[in-house]
Every structure is written in structure tokens, then in C-alpha cells.
N, C-alpha and C positions, 0 to 999 in steps of 0.2 A: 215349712213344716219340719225340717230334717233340725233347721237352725233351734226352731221349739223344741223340741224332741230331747233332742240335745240338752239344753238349758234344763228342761225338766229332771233328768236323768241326772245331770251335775248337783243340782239345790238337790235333790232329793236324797243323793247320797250322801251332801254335807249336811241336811236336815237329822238324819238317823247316825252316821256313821258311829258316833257316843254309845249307841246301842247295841252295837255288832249287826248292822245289819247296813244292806245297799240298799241301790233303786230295789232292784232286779230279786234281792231279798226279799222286800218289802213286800213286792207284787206277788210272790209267789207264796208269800205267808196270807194276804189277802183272800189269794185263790180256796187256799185251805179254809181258813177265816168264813168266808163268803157259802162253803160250800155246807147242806145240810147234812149229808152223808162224808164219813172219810171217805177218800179218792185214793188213785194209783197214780203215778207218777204222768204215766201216759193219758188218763184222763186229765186231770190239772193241765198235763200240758195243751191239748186240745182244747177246754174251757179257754184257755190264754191265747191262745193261737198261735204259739210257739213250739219248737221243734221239742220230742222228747228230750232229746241228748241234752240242750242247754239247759231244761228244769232238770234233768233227773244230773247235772252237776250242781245247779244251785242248791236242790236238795241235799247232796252230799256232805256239802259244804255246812250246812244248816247242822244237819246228823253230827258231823264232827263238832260244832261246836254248844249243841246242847238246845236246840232249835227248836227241833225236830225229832222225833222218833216216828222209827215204821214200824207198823203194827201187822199181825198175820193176817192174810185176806183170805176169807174161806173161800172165795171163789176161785181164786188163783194162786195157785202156791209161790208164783215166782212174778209177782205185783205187789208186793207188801203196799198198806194205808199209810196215807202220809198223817199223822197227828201232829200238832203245836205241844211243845212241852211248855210248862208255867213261865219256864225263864221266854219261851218265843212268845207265848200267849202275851206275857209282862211288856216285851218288846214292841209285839204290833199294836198293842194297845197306849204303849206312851208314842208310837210313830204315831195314830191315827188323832190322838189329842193335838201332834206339836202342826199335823199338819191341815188338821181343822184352824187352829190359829194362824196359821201362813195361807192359810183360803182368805180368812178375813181380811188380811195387807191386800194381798193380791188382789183383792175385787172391791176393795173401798173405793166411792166414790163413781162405782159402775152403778147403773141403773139394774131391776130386777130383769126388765126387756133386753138391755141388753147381753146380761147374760141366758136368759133364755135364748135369746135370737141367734148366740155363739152356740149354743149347745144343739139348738135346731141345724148348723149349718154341719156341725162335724158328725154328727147322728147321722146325715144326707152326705156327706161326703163317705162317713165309713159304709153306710150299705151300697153307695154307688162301687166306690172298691172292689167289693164283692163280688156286686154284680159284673165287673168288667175284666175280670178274669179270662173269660174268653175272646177279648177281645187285645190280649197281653201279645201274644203269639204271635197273630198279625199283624198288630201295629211293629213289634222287635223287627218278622220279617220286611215288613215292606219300606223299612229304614236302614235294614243291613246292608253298610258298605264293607266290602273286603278289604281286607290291609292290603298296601301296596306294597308290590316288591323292591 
């Protein structure tokens, strides 16, 4: 999974890179993209399941280079809305074209079963995930060996 992971994050960043954008870009232009209402950095980041601090640097990053703009949030004076500017709007939208087209390579020649049957297994791996959070702690402790001196 980590070796996947991986591989995806690298194609992904040479898929866009032409467009000033990363993986890690991408996803977080998505989040926006995806979202009905503007967000705060902190919600975006929750949606993703990632830590503030690393979106609210991807958004930075984004803001410097014309990405992105934050808008005032009446609710919060010091959450500014994350917005897609046309040039980020233009972006996620030629990334989500080039990688519609690299969906198609990648799964020529799979049956439709067996991409459902992938998708039913990591759907059931991520809520198991989830669900075994409390059970992280324990398993750590009851494997913890001490360094030796």
C-alpha cells in the first residue's frame, strides 16, 4: 500500500507538474472543487483527513502563486474561505481531463467486476481503519520492546 501510495503521488505530480500544480496540489484544489460551500483551511483540512498545518502550507503556496485566493469569512474573522482563482479553476480542470484519460490506460483491459470488487475491498479496508484506532495503542504497547543498553 505504502509502495502504491507512493507510485500514485510520483505519476501524479509528473501528470500536472506543466501546470504548476502537485499531487498534494491537486487534492487540495479538489477538496475546494468538490466542496458546495467555501471552506476554511481547517475544515478542508478535516474533509481530507489531514493535519491543518500541511494544507494551510499547500494553500500558501497556491495563494503565492495565483491558485487560490482567501476570501473574508463572516463567521470568523481570522479563517479567511479558501476560493479557486480562474487560473486554479483552469488548472484543476485540465488535471481532472489528463487524469480521466490515464484512468482509461490504467484499467484497460480490467473487467467492470473487477474494478468494483477493488473498490469494494479499499472502501472496507478504509472504514476498518477507522474503526481500529482504538485498538492502535494496544497493539504499539503490547509489542513495545526497550532499547538495549
Amino acid at each position: 500500500m505504502f509502495r502504491l501510495n507512493g507510485d500514485l503521488i510520483e505519476a501524479g505530480d509528473e501528470l500536472v507538474r506543466d501546470l504548476g500544480l502537485t499531487s498534494a496540489r491537486w487534492q487540495v484544489l479538489g477538496a475546494v472543487a468538490l466542496s458546495p460551500v467555501p471552506l476554511p483551511v481547517a475544515h478542508i483540512a478535516r474533509n481530507m483527513g489531514l493535519a491543518r498545518q500541511s494544507v494551510q502550507r499547500v494553500v500558501d503556496d497556491m495563494r503565492d502563486d495565483g491558485l487560490v485566493r482567501l476570501d473574508p469569512n463572516p463567521h470568523h474573522r481570522r479563517a479567511p474561505l479558501v476560493a479557486m482563482t480562474p487560473r486554479g479553476e483552469a488548472a484543476y480542470e485540465q488535471a481532472m481531463a489528463r487524469k480521466d484519460l490515464w484512468a482509461d490506460v490504467l484499467t484497460e483491459g480490467l473487467s467492470a467486476q473487477a474494478i468494483d470488487d477493488a473498490c469494494t475491498v479499499l472502501r472496507t479496508l478504509q472504514q476498518r481503519i477507522g474503526a481500529s484506532h482504538g485498538h492502535i495503542a494496544t497493539i504499539a504497547a503490547a509489542t513495545r520492546k526497550e532499547p538495549q543498553e
